[in-house]
N, C-alpha and C positions, 0 to 999 in steps of 0.2 A: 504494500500500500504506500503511495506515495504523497508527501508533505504538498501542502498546495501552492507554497512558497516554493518547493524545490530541492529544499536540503534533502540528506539521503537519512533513512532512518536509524537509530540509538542501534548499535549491537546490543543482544544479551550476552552476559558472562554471569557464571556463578563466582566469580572470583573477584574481589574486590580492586583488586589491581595488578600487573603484569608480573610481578615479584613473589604475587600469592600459587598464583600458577605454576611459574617455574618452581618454587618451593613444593608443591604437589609431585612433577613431575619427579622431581630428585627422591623425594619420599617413597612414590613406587614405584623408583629402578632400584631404591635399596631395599625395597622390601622383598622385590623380584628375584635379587640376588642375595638370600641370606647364608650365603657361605659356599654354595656351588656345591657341598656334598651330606649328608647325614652321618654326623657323628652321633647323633641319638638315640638312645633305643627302643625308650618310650617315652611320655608325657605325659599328663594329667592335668586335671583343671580343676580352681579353688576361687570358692568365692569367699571373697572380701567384702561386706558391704559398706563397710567404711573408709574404703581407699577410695583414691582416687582413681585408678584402674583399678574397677574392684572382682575383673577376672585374672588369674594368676597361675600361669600355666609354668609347672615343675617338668623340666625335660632331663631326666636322669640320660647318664652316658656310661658307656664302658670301661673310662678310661678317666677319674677325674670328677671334679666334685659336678653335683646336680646344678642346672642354673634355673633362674626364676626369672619369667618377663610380663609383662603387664599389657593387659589389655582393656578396652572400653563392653567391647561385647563379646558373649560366649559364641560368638559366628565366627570373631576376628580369631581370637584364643581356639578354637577346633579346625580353622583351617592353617594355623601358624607352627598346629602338631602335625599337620597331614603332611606340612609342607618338609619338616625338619625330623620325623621318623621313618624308616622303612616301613613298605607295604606286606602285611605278614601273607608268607605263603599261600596259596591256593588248597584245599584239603580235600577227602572225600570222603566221606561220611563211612564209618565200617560198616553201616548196616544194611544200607541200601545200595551205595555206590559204589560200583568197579571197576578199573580197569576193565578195558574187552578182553584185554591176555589172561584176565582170570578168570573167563566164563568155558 
């Protein structure tokens, strides 16, 4: 829709100014790249109702003390363990499933 004067219309941005933007962008290349491999081996998740991130995901390691990171929501915290522990094996049930080699 165009102005009757002529001028071209306001851009939207959710971003306050061009600073807040690239600040976004930097945040989820780092969050993209949280270490390149899983030294993890599991995680768990605590709630704190009184923090300020008051989800608080424990990622116990093999090698080395447990670390604790803080999150806003329990979405941020369950995917920040998907992202930083191995996906456990595939299995097959003893009772019903088998291999074809064992039929």
């Amino acid at each position: 829709m165009q102005d009757p004067q002529g001028r071209k219309p306001k851009s939207f941005s959710a971003f306050r100014s061009a600073a807040d933007e690239a600040q976004t962008k930097r945040e989820s290349r780092a969050a993209a790249s949280e270490g390149g491999h899983m030294s993890s081996t599991s995680g768990r998740v605590r709630h704190d109702p009184d923090a300020e991130l008051p989800f608080v995901v424990t990622l116990t390691r093999a090698e080395g003390e447990p670390t604790e990171h803080g999150f806003g929501t329990m979405r941020e915290a369950e995917a920040f363990i998907k992202r930083n522990t191995p996906v456990p094996g595939r299995t097959l049930s003893a009772l019903y499933d088998r291999p074809s080699s064992d039929s």
